[in-house]
C-alpha positions in Angstrom: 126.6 164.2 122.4 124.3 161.0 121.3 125.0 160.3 117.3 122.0 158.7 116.4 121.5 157.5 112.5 118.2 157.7 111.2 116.4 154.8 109.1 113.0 156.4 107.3 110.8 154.2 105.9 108.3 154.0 102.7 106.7 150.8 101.4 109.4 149.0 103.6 112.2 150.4 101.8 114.9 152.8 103.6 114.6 156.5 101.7 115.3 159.8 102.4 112.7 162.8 102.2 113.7 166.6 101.4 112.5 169.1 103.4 109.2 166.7 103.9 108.3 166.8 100.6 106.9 163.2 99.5 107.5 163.9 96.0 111.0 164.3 96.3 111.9 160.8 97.7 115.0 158.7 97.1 115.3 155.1 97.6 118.7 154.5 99.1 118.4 150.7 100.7 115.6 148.3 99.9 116.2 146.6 103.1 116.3 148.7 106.4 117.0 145.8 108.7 120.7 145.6 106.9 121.1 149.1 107.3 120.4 148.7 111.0 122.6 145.6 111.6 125.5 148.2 109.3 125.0 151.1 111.8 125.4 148.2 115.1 128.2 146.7 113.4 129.9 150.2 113.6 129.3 150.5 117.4 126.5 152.1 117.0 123.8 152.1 119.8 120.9 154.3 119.3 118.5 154.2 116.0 116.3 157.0 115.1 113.4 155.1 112.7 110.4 157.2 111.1 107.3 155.1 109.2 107.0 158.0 107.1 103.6 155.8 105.5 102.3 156.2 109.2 103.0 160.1 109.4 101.1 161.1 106.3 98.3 158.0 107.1 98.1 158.8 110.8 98.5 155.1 111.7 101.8 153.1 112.4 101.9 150.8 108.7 105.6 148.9 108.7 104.8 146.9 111.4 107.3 143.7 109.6 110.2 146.4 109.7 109.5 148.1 113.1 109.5 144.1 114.5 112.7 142.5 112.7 115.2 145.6 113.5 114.1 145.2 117.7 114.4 141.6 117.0 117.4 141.3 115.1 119.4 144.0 116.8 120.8 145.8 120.3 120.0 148.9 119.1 118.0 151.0 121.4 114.9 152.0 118.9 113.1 155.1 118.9 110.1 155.2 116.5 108.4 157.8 115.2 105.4 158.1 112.5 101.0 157.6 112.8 101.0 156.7 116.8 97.9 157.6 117.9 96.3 154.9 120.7 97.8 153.6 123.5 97.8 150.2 121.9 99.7 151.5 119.5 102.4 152.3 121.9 102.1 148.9 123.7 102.7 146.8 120.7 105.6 149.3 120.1 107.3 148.7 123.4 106.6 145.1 123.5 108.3 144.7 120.4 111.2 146.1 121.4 110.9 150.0 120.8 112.8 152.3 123.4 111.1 155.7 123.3 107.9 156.8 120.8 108.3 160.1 119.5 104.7 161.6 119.3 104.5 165.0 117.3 100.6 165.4 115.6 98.9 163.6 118.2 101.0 166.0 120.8 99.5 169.0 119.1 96.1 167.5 118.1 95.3 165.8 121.6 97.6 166.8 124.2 95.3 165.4 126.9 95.6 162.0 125.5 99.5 162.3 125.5 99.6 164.4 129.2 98.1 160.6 130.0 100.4 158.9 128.0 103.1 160.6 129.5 102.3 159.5 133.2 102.1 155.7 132.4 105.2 155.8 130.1 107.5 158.7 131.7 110.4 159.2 129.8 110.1 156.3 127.2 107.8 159.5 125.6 109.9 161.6 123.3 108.3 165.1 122.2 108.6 165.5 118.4 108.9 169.5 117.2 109.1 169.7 114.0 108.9 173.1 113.0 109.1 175.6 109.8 110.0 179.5 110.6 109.0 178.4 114.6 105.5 177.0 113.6 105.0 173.7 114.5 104.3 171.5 111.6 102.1 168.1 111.7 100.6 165.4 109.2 104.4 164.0 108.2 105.2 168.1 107.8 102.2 168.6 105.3 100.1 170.8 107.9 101.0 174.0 110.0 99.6 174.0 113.0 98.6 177.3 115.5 101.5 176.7 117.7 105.2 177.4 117.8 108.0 175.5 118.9 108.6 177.5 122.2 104.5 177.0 123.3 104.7 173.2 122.4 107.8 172.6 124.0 106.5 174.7 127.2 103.5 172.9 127.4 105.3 169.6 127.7 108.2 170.4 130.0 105.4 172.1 132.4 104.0 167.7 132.3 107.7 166.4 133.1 108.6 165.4 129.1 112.6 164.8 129.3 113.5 164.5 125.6 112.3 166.0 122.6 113.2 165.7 119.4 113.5 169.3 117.0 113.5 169.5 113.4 113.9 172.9 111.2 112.2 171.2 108.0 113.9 174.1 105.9 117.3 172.0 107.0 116.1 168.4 106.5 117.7 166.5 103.8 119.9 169.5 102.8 123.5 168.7 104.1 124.2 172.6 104.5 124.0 172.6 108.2 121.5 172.4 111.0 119.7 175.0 112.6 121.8 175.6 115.6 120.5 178.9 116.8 116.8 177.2 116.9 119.1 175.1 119.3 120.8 177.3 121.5 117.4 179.4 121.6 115.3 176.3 122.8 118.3 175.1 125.1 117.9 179.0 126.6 114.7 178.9 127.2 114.4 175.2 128.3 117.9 174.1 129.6 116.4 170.9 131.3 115.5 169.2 128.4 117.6 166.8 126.2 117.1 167.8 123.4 117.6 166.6 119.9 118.5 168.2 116.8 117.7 166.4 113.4 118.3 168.2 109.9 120.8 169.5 107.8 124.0 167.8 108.9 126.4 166.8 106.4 129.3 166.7 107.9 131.2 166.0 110.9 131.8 170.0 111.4 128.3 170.3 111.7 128.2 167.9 114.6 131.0 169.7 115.9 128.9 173.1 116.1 126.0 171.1 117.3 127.4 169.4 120.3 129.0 172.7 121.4 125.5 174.0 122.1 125.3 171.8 124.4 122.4 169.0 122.9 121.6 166.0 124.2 122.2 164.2 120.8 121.9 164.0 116.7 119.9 163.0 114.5 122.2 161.7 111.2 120.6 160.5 108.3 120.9 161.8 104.5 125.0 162.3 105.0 125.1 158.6 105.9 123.7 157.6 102.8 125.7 160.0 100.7 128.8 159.5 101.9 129.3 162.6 103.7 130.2 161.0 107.6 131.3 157.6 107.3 129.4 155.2 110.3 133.5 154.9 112.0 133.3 158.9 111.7 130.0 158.5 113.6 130.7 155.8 115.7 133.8 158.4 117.5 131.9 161.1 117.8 129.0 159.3 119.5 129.3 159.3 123.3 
């Protein structure tokens, strides 16, 4: 299983959401291109990276962050967080991005991303991000009419490879992910590699995870409380 940390950005600064709530932000690094050279100089190689400014604005805003960590680093970027054009996705890549995850604009305008998805192929990452199965959009702060199994269905049928799952009533906890949402997708979809992101706070939670049989992890809040320490990580990751 892929360990991949997770650097979420506001106003430049590295924080940390709870359960998507915007007004219960913490500050933990005012510089997230030191946390990303931190996480490489660990071994590293993967880095998850969510403009949380773009999600709620619907347009990618920390352009100057997004930049220096491709620039300055070997990590293999994927960005998430107000990607809506297809300009938006080629200034992304030629700067050094990965894979884009798309979540609102996958529910919103899926014919725009079905296109997206035939120019890019698997540099596309489908973002679920879901409360009690509905899939949420807006940076979390709107339900949509669709639930996790119908979005992810509708994507697999296009050829989408990854995709990225998120129980919001996990995120930013540390009691544990949601790892029957994950066996249940896994069931349903076994060809995808799939993601899990929220809740993990401790190396026994990545434990349970990678015995459903993910594709990788999303770590983020137990980094920057101390809970996994990046050498933790960095042997787990494979």
């Amino acid at each position: 299983m892929l360990i991949i940390p997770a650097i979420d950005i506001i106003n430049g600064k590295c924080v940390r959401l709870t359960q998507g709530d915007y007004t219960r932000e913490t500050v933990y690094r005012e510089d997230p291109l030191e946390v990303a050279k931190e996480f490489e100089a660990a071994g590293l190689t993967h880095l998850h990276l969510v403009d949380l400014d773009g999600a709620k604005s619907g347009r990618v805003t920390n352009w100057k962050v997004i930049d220096a960590i491709c620039a300055k680093t070997k990590l293999r970027v994927d960005m998430g967080g107000g990607i809506k054009t297809k300009d938006d996705l080629q200034r992304l890549f030629e700067a050094g991005v990965d894979k884009a995850n798309l979540g609102s604009i996958a529910v919103r305008n899926p014919g725009v991303v079905y296109d997206w998805i035939e120019t890019f192929g698997d540099r596309i990452i489908l973002t679920a991000d879901v409360r009690n199965l509905q899939v949420a959009i807006s940076g979390w702060q709107e339900a949509s009419s669709l639930d996790v199994f119908e979005l992810i269905g509708m994507y697999t049928k296009k050829g989408v490879a990854y995709v990225t799952c998120t129980d919001i009533s996990t995120d930013g906890t540390l009691q544990g992910p949601a790892t029957e949402l994950y066996k249940a997708i896994l069931l349903r979809f076994p060809q995808v590699k799939l993601i899990a992101s929220g809740g993990v706070g401790s190396t026994n939670h990545l434990e349970k995870l990678a015995a459903t049989g993910i594709y990788g992890a999303i770590v983020g809040k137990a980094i920057y409380e101390g809970k996994i320490s990046l050498k933790e990580l960095s042997k787990l990751s494979n």
